[in-house]
N, C-alpha and C positions, 0 to 999 in steps of 0.2 A: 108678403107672408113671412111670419118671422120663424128660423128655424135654428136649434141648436144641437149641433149633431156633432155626439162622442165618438171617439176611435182610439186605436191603441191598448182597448185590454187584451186579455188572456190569461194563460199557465202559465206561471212561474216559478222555479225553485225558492225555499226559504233564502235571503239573503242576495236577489236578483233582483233587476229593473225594469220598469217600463217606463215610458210617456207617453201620458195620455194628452189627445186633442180635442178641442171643442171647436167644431168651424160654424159661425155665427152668419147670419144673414136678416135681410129683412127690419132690422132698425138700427140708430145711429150707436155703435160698439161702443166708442170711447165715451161718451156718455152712459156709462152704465158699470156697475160694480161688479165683478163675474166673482162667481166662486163653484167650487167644486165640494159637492156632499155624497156621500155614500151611507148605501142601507143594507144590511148585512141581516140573515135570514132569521127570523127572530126578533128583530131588536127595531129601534125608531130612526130612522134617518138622521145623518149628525153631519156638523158643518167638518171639512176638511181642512179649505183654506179658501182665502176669500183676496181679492186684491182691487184695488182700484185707481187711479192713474200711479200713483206712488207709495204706496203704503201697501203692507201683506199682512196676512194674520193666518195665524196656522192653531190648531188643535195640539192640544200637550201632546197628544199619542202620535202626534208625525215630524214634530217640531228635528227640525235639524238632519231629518230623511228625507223628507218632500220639498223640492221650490216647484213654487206657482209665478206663474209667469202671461205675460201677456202681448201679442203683436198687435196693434190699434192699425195697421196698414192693409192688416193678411184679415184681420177681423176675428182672430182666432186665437184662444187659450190654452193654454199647457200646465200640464201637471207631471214635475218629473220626480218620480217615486225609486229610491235606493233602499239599502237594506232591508228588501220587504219581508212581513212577518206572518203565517198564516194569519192571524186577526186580522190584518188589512185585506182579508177577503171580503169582498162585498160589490155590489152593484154601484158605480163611479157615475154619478148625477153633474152635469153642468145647470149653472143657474144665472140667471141674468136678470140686474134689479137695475132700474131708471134710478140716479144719485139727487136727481128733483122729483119733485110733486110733478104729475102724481109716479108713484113707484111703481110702474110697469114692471111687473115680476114671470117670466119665462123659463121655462125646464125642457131639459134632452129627455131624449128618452134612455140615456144610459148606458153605460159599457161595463161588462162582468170581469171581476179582478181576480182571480184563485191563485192562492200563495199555497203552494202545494208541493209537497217532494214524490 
């Protein structure tokens, strides 16, 4: 049964930290592209940042606040988020895509982020 399950949000002042985790189960990790998206109330789900054995990609709006990160041993993702801004409010989605055919595509159910004074 494959499950991907977020942790590590909450409250935060503007200009504070978290890390968030994704712990994976149920199919082969390292074969597989992880990224983290968030949906913010209103608005369409958007990619964060995405990695996959060696390469990262981040979103303009987080570039050089957030590393994404990944442990292929623990089966589990990281998302460490600095200088957070209320905008980075939003609901923090893990995603897990197969990097071969076919693209077996998986979603958390999500961890809520408030960037909040």
């Amino acid at each position: 049964q494959v499950q991907l399950v977020e942790s590590g949000g909450g409250l935060v002042q503007p200009g504070g930290s978290l890390r968030l985790s994704c712990a994976a189960s149920g199919f082969t990790f390292r074969n597989y592209a992880m990224s983290w998206y968030r949906q913010a109330p209103g608005k369409e789900r958007e990619l964060v940042a995405r990695i996959t054995s060696d390469i990262t990609n981040y979103a303009d709006s987080v570039k050089g606040r957030f590393t994404i990160s990944r442990d292929n041993a623990k089966t589990t993702m990281y998302l460490q988020m600095s200088s957070l801004k209320p905008e980075d409010t939003a609901v923090y989605y893990c995603n897990a895509r197969q990097l071969i055919l076919p693209h077996y595509l998986y979603w958390g159910q999500g961890t809520q982020v408030t960037v909040s004074s």
